[in-house]
C-alpha positions as CSV (number, residue, x, y, z in Angstrom):
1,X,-20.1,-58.2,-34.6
2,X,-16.9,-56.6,-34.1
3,X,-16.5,-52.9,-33.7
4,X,-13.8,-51.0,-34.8
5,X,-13.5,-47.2,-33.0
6,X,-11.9,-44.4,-34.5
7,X,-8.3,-43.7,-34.0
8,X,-9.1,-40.4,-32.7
9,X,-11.1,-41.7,-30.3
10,X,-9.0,-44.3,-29.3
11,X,-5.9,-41.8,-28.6
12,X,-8.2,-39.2,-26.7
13,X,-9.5,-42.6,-24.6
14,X,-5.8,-43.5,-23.7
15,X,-4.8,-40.0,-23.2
16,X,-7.7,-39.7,-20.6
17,X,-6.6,-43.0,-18.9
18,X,-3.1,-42.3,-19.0
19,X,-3.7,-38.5,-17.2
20,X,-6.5,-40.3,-14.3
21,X,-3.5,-43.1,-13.4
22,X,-1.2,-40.2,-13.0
23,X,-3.8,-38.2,-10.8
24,X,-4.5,-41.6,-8.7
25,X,-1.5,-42.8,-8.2
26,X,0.2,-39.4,-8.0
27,X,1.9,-39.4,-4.3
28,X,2.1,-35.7,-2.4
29,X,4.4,-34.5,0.5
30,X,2.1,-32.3,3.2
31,X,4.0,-29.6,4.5
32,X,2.0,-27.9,7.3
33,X,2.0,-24.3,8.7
34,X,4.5,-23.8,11.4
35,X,5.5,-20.9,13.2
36,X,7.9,-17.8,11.9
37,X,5.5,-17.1,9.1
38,X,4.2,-13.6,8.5
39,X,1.8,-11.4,6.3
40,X,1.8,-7.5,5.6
41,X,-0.8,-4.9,4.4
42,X,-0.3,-2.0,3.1
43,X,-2.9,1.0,2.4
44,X,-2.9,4.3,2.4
45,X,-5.3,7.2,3.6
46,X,-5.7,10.7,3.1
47,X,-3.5,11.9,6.4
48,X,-0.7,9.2,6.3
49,X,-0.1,5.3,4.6
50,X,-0.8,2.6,6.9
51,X,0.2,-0.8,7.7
52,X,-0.9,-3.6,9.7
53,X,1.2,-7.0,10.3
54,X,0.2,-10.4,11.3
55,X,2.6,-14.0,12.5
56,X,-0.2,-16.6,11.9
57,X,-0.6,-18.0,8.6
58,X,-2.4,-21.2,8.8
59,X,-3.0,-24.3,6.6
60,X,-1.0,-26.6,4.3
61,X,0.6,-27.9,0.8
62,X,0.4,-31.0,-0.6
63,X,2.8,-31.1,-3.7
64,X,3.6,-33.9,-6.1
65,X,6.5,-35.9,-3.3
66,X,9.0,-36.4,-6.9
67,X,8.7,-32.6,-7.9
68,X,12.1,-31.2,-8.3
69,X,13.0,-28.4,-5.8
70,X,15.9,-27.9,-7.0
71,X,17.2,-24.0,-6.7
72,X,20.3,-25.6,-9.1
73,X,17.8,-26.2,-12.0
74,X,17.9,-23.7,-15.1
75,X,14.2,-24.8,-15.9
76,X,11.0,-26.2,-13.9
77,X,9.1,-29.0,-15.4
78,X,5.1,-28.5,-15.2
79,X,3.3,-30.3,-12.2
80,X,1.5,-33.3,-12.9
81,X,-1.4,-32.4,-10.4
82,X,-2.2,-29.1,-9.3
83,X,-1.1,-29.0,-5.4
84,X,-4.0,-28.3,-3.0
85,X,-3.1,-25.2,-1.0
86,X,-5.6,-24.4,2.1
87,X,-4.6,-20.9,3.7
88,X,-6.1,-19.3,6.6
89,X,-5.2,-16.5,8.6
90,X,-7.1,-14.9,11.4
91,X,-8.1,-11.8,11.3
92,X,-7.7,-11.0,14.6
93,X,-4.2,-11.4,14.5
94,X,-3.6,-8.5,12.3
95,X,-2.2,-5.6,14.5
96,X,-0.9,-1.9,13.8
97,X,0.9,-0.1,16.3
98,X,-2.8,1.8,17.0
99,X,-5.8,0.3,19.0
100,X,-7.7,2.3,17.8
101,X,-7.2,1.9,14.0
102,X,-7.3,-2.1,15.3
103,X,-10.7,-1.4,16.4
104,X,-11.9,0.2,13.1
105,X,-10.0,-2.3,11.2
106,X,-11.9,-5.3,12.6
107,X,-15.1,-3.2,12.2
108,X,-14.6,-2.8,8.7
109,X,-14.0,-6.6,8.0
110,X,-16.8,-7.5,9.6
111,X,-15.4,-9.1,12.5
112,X,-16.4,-11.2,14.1
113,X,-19.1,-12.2,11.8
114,X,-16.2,-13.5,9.8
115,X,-13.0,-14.4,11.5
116,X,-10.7,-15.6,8.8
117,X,-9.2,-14.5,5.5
118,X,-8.8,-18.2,3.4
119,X,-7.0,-18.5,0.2
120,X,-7.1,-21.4,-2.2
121,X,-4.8,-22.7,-5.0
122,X,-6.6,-23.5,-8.4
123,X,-3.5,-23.4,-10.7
124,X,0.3,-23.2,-10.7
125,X,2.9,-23.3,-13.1
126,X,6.5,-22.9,-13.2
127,X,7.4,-19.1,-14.3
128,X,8.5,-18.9,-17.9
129,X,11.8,-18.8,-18.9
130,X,15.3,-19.7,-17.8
131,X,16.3,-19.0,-13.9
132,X,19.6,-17.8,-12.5
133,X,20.7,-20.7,-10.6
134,X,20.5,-20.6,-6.6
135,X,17.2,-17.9,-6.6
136,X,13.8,-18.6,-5.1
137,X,11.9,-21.0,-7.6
138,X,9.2,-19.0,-9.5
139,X,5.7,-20.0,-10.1
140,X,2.4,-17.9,-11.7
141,X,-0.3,-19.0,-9.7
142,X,-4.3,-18.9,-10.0
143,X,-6.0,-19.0,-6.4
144,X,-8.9,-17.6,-4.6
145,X,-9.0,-15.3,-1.4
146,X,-12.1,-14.9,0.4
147,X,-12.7,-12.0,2.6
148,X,-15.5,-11.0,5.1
149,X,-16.9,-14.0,2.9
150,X,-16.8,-12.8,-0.6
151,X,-14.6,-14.7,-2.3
152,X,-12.7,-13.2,-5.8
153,X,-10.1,-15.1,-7.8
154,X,-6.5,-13.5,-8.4
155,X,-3.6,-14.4,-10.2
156,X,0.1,-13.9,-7.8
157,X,3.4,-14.3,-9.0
158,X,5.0,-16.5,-6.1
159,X,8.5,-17.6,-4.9
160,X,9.0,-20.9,-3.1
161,X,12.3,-21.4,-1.4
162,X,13.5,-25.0,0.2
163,X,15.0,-23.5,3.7
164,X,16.5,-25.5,6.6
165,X,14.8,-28.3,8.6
166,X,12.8,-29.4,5.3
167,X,10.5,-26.6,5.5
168,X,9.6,-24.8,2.4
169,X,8.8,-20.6,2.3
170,X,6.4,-19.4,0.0
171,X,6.6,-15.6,-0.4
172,X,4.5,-13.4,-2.7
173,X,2.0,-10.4,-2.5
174,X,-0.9,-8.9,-4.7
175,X,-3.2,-6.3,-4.6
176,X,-6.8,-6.1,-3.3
177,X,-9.3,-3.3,-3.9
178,X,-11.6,-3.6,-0.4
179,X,-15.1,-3.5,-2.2
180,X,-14.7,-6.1,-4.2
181,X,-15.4,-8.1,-1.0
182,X,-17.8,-6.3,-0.2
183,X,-15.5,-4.0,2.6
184,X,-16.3,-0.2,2.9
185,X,-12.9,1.1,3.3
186,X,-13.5,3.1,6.7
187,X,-13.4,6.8,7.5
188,X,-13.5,7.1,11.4
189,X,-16.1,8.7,13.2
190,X,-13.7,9.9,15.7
191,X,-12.4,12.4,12.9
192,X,-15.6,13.4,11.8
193,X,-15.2,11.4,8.7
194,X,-12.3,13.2,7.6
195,X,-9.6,10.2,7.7
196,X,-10.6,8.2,4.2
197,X,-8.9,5.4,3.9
198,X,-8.3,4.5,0.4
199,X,-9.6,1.3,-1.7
200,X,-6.5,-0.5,-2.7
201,X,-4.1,-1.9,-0.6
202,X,-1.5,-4.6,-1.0
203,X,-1.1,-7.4,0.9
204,X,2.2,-9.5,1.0
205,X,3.7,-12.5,2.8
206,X,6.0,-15.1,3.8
207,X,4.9,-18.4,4.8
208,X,6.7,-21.0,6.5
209,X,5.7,-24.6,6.4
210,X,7.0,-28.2,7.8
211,X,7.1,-31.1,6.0
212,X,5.0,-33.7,6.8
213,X,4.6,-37.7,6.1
214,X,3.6,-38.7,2.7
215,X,-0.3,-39.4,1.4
216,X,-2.2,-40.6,-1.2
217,X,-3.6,-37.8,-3.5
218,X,-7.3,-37.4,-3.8
């Protein structure tokens, strides 16, 4: 007996193959984390703003190895496969120009109980819109940041710039309100609890990475 399918179904069947050969035989450029990278947070308190700064930013790209990085181009085509982005940084390597407010920093993120700040990528997509030609390519990305180990998703607007020695720097910030991991933003015992800090800082950064060999994408 010979069955005959539905040309609706037949379309959405070679659709679906079509999209899991590109995902298989999709090939990726790694670029790993490399030195002269750096992150920033800014907050505020009620005597004076604050800022602590870090130079480790730790982890890796892989992107689709025939994606155009081209700062000439006037538009970005949409990736194929969303690139797996693993970012780690530690928190110990966050520093002021205070030990103390170190001390209660580290306190307050539950350190050493949790050691790293980790970020993952769950979408990206080429900013909308024409570009001027020679600026930073722009993307809108979808990611996940886990701190003192509650993780909350966020949405970043993010530049990615091809720089010498076939390294790539992402750069971007966004903002982060402390208890929605969980954080009590601190008020120092050594001021009687007087010094608040406040809720919402902003965290921004630049990160440099190396290109690697080629893999197979998973």
């Amino acid at each position: 007996m010979k069955i005959i399918l539905p040309k609706s179904l037949l379309s959405g069947a070679l659709a679906f193959a079509l999209a899991a050969g590109i995902a298989v035989n999709a090939q990726t450029t790694r670029y790993q984390a490399t030195p002269n990278s750096k992150v920033q947070i800014d907050g505020t308190s009620t005597v004076h703003d604050w800022t602590v700064n870090g130079k480790i930013i730790g982890g890796a790209i892989e992107l689709e190895s025939n994606y155009p990085l081209d700062p000439a181009a006037e538009t970005l085509p949409d990736l194929k496969v969303v690139p797996k982005v693993d970012v780690s940084i530690p928190v110990s390597s966050l520093k002021s120009d205070k030990k103390r407010m170190d001390e209660v920093m580290l306190e307050a993120m539950k350190y050493p109980e949790h050691q790293k700040i980790t970020y993952k990528l769950t979408e990206l997509k080429p900013k909308a819109g024409a570009r001027k030609a020679g600026d930073p390519l722009e993307f809108e990305s979808k990611g996940e940041i886990t701190i003192a180990g509650v993780a909350k998703p966020y949405n970043m607007a993010i530049k990615v710039e091809k720089i010498e020695g076939g390294k790539l720097k992402v750069s971007g910030s966004t903002p982060v309100k402390m208890t929605d991991h969980g954080l009590k933003p601190p008020a120092p015992a050594l001021a009687l609890g007087l010094i608040k800090v406040g809720d919402d800082v902003k965290v921004s950064f630049e990160w440099v990475t190396q290109q690697k060999t080629d893999t197979a994408a998973k």
